[in-house]
C-alpha positions in Angstrom: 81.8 43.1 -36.5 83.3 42.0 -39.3 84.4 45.5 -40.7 86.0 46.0 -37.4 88.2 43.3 -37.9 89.5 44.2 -41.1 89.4 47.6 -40.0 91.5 46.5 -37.1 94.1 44.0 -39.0 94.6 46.9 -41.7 96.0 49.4 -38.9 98.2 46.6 -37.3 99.7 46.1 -41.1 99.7 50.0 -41.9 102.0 50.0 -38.5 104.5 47.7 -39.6 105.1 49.2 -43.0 104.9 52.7 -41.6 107.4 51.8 -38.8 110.0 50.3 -41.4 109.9 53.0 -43.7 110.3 55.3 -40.2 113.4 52.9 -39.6 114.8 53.1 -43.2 114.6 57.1 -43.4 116.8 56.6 -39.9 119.1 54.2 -41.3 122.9 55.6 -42.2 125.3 54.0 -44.0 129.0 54.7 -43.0 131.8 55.4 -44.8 135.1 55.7 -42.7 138.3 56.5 -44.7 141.9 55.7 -42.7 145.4 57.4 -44.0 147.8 55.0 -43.5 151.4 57.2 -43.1 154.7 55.6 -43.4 157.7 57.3 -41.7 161.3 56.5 -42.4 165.0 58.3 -43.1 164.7 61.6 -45.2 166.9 60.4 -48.0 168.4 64.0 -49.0 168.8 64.8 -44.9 169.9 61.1 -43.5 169.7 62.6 -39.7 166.1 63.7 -40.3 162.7 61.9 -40.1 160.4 62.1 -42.6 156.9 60.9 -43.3 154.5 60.3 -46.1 150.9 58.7 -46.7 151.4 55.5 -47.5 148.1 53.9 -48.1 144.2 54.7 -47.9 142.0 52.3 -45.9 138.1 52.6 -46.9 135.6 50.5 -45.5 131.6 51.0 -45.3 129.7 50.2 -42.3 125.4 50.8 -40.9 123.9 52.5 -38.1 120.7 54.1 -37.1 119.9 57.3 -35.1 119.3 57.0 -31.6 118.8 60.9 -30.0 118.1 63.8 -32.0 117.9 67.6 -30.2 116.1 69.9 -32.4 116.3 73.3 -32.0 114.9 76.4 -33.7 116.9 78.2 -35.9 120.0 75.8 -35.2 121.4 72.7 -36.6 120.1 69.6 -34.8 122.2 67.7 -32.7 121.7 64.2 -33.4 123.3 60.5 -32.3 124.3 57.9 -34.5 124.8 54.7 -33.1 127.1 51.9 -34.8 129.6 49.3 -34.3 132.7 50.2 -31.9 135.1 48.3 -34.5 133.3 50.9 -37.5 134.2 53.7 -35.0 137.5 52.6 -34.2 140.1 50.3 -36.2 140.7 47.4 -34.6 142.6 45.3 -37.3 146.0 44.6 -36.5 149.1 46.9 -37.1 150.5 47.2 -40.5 154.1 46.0 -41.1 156.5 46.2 -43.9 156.8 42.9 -44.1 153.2 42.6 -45.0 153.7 45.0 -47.7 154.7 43.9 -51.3 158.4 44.6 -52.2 157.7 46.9 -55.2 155.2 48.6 -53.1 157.7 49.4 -50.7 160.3 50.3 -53.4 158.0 52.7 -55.1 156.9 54.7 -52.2 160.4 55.1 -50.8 161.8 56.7 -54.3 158.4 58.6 -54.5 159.0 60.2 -51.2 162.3 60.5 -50.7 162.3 58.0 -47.8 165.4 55.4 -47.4 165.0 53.0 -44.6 162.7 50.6 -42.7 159.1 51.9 -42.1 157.1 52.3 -39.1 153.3 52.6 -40.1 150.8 55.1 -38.0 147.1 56.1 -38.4 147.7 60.0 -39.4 144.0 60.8 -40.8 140.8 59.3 -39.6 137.3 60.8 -42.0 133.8 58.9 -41.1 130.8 60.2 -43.5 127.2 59.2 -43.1 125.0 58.8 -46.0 121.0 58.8 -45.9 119.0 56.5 -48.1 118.1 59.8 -49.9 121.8 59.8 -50.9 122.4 62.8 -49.0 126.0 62.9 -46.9 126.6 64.4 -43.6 130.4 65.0 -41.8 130.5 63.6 -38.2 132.6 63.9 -35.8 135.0 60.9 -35.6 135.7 61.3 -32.5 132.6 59.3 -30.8 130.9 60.6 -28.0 130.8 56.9 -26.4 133.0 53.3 -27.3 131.6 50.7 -25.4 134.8 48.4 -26.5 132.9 45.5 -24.4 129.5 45.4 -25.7 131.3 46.8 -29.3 129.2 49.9 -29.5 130.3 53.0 -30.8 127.9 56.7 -30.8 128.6 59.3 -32.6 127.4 62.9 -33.7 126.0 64.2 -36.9 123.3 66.8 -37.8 120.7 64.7 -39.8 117.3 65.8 -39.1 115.8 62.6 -39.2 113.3 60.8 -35.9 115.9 58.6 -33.9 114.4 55.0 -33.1 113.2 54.1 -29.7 115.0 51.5 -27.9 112.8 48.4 -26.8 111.9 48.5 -23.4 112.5 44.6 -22.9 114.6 41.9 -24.9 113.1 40.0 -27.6 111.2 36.2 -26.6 113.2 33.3 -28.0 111.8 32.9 -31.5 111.0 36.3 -31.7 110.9 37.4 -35.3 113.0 40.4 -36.0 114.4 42.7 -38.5 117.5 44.4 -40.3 118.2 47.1 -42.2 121.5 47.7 -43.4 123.5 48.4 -46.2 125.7 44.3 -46.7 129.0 45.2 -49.2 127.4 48.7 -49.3 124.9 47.7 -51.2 121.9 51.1 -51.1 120.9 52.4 -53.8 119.6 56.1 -53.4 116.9 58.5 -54.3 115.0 61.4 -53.3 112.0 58.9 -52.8 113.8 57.3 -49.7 115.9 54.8 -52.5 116.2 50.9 -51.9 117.8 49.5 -48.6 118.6 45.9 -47.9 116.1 44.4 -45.0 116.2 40.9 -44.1 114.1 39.4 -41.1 115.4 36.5 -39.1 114.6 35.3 -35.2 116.2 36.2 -31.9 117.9 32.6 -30.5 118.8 33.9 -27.0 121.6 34.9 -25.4 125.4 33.4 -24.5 129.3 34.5 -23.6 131.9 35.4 -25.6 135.2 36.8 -25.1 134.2 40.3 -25.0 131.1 39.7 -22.5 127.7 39.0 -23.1 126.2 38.1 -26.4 122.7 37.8 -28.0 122.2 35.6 -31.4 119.7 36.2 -34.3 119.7 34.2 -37.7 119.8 37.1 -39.7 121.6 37.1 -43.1 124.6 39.7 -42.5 127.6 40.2 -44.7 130.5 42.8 -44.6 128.8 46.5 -44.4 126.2 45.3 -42.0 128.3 45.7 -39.0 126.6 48.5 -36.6 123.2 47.7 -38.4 120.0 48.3 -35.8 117.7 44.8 -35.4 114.4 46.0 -34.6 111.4 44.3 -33.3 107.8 44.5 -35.1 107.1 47.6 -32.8 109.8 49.1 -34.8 112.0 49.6 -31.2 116.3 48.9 -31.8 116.5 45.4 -29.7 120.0 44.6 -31.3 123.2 45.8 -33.0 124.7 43.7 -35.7 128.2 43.2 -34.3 130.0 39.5 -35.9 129.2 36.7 -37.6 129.6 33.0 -37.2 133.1 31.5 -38.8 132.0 27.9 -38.1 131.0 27.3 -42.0 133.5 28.7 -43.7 135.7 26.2 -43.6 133.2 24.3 -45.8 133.4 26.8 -48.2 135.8 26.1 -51.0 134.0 28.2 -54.0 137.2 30.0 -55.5 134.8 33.4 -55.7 134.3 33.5 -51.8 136.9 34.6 -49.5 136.4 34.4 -45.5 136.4 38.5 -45.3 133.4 38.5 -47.7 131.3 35.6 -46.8 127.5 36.2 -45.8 126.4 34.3 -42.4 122.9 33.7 -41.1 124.6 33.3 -37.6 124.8 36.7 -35.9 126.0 38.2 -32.8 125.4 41.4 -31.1 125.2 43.1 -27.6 122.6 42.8 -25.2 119.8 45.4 -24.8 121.0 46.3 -21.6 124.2 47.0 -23.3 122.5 49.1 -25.6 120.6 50.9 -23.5 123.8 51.7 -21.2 125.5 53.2 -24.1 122.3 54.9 -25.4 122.3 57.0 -22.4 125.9 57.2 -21.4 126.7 59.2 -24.7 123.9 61.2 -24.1 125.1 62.3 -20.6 128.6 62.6 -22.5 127.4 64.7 -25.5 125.6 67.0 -22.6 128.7 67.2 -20.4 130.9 67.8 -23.4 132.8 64.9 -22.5 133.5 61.4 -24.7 133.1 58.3 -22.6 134.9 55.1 -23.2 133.5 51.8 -21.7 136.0 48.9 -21.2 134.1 46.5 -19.5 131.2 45.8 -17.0 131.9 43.0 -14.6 128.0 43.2 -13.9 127.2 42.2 -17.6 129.9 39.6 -17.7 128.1 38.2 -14.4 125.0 38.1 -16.6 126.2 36.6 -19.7 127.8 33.7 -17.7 124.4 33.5 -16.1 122.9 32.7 -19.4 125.4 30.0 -20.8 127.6 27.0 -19.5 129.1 26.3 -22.1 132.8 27.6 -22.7 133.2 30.8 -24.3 133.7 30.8 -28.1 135.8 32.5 -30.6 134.0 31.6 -33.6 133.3 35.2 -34.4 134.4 38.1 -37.2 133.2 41.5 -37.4 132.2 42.6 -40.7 133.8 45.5 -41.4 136.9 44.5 -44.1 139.0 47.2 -45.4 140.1 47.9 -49.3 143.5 48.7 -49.9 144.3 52.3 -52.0 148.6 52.5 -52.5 149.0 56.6 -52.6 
């Protein structure tokens, strides 16, 4: 009786390490890259336009497979899923006037440009990388944006096991886990490398501006953001999507900036939200048609179900961008 017990609490432990190192080998770290072109008078034609890359925005992001098509003798088809403000840039429009004076001055006799500058997107590049270190293209145009829930899916050819969804959400208290890649921090080999995991607890559910929320205490920092939270079954119950601003305002340590402070309070969507946008970009990857989710005025009924207070604005998503003049 007593070898069966053993026997039995060595296969529950043998699960959970086999199902994170089935989680880390599906774990992606992304790397989107943003031209920034500036577009002003041609200085040597004065009735012309003319345009020129101005900056390059890079910024690294996580996210986890969540469908995978094999097929023989083809390339598998296989769906990442992340955060939608990875996917999609969602910091606010670049002006001259936020632009450094000798900046400006430089690019303009560089270029040949005279004038003031509008500032467009011309070039969006998103790269996954595998904890083996290996590097896939994608397509970065997603197959699904769930702008609500903050979801984005996209496609990619990695050949690796996608990670079941949970069936049901988490019990307060729950403990769960995180894999991601915090101020791109992975360090890869052809042994599977080192990824960041952290475990924390799911604390329930609540509104926010954007619809329904869930909360973990899980250590998160810039590059987390699109991060799966699993549950000890090793099933995706959570996204990482923002972060708690409430204590940074009691930070005053010179090294520590609000756009690179680590929080223990985190906020993601729902698992209904998730599973939604799990099998909306499948039906739009199958269609060969991208979907774009707004809103859901059923999940906003639900997430003011679940909280009276007001809603709250104490939240930043974690995905910062760093600044390369051209």
């Amino acid at each position: 009786m007593k070898f069966l017990s053993m026997l039995a609490v060595g296969i529950i432990f043998s699960g959970c390490a086999t199902h994170k190192l089935t989680t880390r080998d599906s774990f992606v770290q992304v790397l989107k890259t943003v031209d920034i072109s500036a577009c002003g008078i041609d200085a040597e034609k004065p009735d012309m336009k003319k345009c020129a890359v101005f900056a390059q925005l890079s910024g690294v992001g996580s996210g986890s497979i969540v469908w995978n098509e094999r097929s023989l003798g083809g390339k598998p088809r296989t769906l990442v899923m992340t955060a939608d403000h990875v996917c999609y840039d969602r910091s606010r429009n670049i002006t001259q006037e936020m632009i450094p004076p000798p900046v400006l001055h430089s690019f303009r006799l560089q270029n040949g440009i005279s004038g003031d500058l509008d500032f467009n997107v011309s070039n969006v590049d998103i790269e996954l990388k595998d904890s083996r270190g290996v590097r896939f293209q994608t397509n970065p145009n997603p197959w699904l944006r769930n702008v609500e829930a903050d979801i984005c899916i996209i496609e990619t050819s990695i050949n690796q096991r996608a990670i079941p969804v949970s069936a049901t959400e988490p019990e307060y208290g729950e403990t769960v886990t995180n894999i991601s890649a915090p101020y791109g921090l992975m360090f890869t080999n052809s042994e599977g490398g080192a990824v960041y995991i952290t475990s924390g607890h799911y604390t329930g559910a609540f509104s926010m501006r954007e619809g329904a929320r869930n909360m973990y205490t899980i250590w998160t920092a810039p590059g987390s953001s699109g991060s799966p939270i699993i549950n000890e079954q090793g099933e995706i119950v959570g996204v990482v999507s923002a972060i708690s601003m409430m204590t940074w305002p009691r930070m005053n340590h010179p090294q520590i900036g609000v756009v690179s402070a680590p929080s223990n309070i985190t906020f993601g969507p729902t698992l209904k939200q998730i599973k939604f946008s799990v099998n909306e970009a499948i039906a739009a990857l199958k269609r060969g048609e991208p979907f774009v989710y707004e809103s859901n005025e059923d999940l906003k009924a639900t997430s003011q179900e679940t909280s009276t207070e007001e809603e709250t604005d104490s939240e930043q998503f974690l995905f910062p961008y760093i600044y390369e003049w051209k």
